[in-house]
Every structure is written in structure tokens, then in C-alpha cells.
C-alpha positions, 0 to 999 in steps of 0.5 A, spaced: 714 369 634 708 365 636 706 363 642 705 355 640 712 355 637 715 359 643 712 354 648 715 348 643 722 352 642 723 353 651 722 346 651 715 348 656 712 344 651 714 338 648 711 339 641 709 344 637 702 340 637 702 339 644 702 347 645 696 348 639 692 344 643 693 346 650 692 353 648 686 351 644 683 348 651 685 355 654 691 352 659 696 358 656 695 365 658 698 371 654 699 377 658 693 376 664 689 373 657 687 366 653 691 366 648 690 364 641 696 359 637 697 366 633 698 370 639 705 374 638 710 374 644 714 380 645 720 380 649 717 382 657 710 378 655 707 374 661 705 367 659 701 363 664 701 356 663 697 349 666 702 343 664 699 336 663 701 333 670 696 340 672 701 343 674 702 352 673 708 356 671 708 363 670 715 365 666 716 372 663 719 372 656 727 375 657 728 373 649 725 372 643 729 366 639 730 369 632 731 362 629 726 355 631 731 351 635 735 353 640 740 348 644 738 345 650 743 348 654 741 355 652 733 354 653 732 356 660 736 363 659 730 365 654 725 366 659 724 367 667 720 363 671 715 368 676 711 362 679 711 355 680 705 351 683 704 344 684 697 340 682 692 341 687 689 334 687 
């Protein structure tokens, strides 16, 4: 699956759009790398990430969803959240 829909499927981000442009700006890290909208996530894979409110979350991938919509309740078993941090302003 692409990174761009993965981010929109876990609720990360909200749109699909949103997360195109986010990695465009270089705020989504694959696996220690800058990713690209066509960048593939794996199960295991390491997504950093730098949320609008300047916010970062680290979270590893548990499961890569088959179809493109997952319920609300079920997105969160999708990944693992590593790391947290606030903005720093």
C-alpha cells in the first residue's frame, strides 16, 4: 500500500490530499528516509511523522489494511505508536 493512502486509511492524516503534501514538504520519514507519495509500507516499516500542529509521532506498521477503508474502531490496531513528541515552540 502507499504510504500517502496508509497515512489517510489510519486516520494519521486526514485526507489523502493532506498527506501528499505533507510528504512532498519532507515532514513523512519511511524507515529512517524522506519518503515519496509512492513509497510502499510493509508490515514492520517505521513511519515518522511531523503533524500540522508541529507535532512528531513515530509509529511502526503491525498491519497493512487489504482494502481503503477501515473502521474508526479498527484503526488504531493498525500500527504501534514508538514516540510522541510535542511542538517545540
Amino acid at each position: 500500500m502507499r504510504i500517502d493512502l496508509f497515512l489517510k486509511v489510519t486516520g494519521l492524516l486526514k485526507t489523502r490530499s493532506i498527506a501528499s503534501k505533507a510528504i512532498g514538504a519532507g515532514a513523512v520519514e519511511l524507515n529512517g528516509s524522506r519518503a515519496k507519495a509512492s513509497s510502499a509500507v510493509e508490515t514492520g516499516s517505521v513511519i515518522s511523522l511531523i503533524k500540522p500542529d508541529g507535532s512528531r509521532t513515530t509509529i511502526k506498521v503491525l498491519v497493512v489494511p487489504a482494502g481503503k477503508n477501515v473502521s474508526r474502531k479498527d484503526r488504531s490496531s493498525l500500527y504501534s505508536v514508538i514516540n510522541e513528541e510535542a511542538p517545540c515552540w
